[in-house]
C-alpha positions in Angstrom: 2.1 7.9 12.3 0.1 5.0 10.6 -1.9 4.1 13.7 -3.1 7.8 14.1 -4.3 8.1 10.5 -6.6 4.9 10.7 -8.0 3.7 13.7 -8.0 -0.1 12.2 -4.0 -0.1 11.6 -1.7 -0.2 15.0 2.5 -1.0 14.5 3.3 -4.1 16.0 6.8 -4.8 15.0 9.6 -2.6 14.9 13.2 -3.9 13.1 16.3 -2.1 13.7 19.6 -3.3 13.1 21.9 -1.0 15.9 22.1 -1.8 18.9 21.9 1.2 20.2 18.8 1.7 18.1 17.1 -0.6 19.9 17.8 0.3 23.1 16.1 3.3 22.2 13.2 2.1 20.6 12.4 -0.2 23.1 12.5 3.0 25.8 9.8 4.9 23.5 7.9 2.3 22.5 7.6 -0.2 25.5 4.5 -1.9 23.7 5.6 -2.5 20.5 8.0 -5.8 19.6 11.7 -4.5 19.0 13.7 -7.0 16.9 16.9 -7.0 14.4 15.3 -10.1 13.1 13.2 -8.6 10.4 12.4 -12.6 9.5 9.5 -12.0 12.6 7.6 -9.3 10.8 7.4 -11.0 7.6 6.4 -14.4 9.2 4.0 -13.3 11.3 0.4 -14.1 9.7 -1.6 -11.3 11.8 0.8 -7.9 9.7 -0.7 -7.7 6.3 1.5 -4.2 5.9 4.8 -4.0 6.1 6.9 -0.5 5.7 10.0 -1.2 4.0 12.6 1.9 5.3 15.6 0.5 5.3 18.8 0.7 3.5 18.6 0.8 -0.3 20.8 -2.6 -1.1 18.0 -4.4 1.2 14.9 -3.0 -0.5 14.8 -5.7 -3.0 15.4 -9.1 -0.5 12.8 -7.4 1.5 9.9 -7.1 -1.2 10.9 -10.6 -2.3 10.0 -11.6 1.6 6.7 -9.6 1.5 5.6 -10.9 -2.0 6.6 -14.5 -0.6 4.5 -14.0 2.5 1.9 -12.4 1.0 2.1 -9.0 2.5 1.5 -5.7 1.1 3.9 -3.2 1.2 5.3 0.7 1.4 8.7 1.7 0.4 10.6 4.7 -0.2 12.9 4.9 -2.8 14.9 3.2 -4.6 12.1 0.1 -5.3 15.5 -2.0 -6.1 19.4 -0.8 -7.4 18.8 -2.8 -10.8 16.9 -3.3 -13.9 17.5 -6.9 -13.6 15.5 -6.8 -10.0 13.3 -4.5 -11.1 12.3 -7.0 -14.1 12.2 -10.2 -11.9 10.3 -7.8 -9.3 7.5 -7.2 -11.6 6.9 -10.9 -13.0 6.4 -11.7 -9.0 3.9 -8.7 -8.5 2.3 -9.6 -11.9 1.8 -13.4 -11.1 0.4 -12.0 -6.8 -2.0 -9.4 -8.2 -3.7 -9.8 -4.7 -0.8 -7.8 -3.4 -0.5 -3.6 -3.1 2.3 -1.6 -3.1 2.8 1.8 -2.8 6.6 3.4 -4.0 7.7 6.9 -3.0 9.7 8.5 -5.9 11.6 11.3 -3.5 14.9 12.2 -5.4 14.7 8.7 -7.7 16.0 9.5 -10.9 13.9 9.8 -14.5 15.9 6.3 -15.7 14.4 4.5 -13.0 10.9 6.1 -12.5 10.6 5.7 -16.2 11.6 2.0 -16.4 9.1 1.5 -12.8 6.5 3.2 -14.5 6.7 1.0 -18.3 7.0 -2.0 -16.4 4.1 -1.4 -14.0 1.7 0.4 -16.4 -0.7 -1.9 -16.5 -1.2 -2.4 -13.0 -4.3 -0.4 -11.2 -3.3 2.4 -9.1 -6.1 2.2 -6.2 -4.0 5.2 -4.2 -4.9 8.4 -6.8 -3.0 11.5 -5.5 
């Protein structure tokens, strides 16, 4: 979907756990790298976006991993499954300004789009909507 919106953007990486997954990916997409190692896409220096859809309990190791390697990054909801994450989150995306993120709130709950949005409110939104 991304590499039709903008002409400049093309997938190169595609992580799936399942076997069977992969299998199937690989069918569709015979161009693209198919991995379970999800270590390739934020190690490789050439993505500068990664799109975090995986399970909930891995959202937070994999922002850490994107922060770490400098990479921007989209995820859907939940940004993390604690306050305590969410905290230490936001002192890493405070001290790498440089990188963007962009958090999809579908069916997150007030608590925790309240305590994202207090903790983040100083931070520029560059996407308005």
């Amino acid at each position: 979907a991304i590499e039709s919106l903008n002409k400049n953007c093309f997938v190169k990486v595609l992580c799936e756990k399942n076997k069977k997954k992969i299998s199937y990916l690989k069918k569709k997409y015979p161009n693209k790298i198919i991995t379970s190692n999800e270590d390739l896409i934020f190690e490789d220096k050439e993505i500068n976006l990664v799109s975090i859809c995986s399970y909930d309990n891995y959202h937070y190791s994999q922002i850490l991993k994107s922060i770490k390697n400098n990479k921007h990054f989209i995820i859907e909801k939940p940004f993390c499954l604690d306050e305590k994450e969410l905290k230490h989150l936001h002192l890493l995306l405070k001290k790498n300004k440089q990188i963007k993120f962009k958090v999809w709130f579908i069916f997150v709950s007030t608590y925790q789009k309240d305590i994202i949005f207090n903790l983040f409110i100083g931070r520029k939104n560059t996407n308005k909507q």
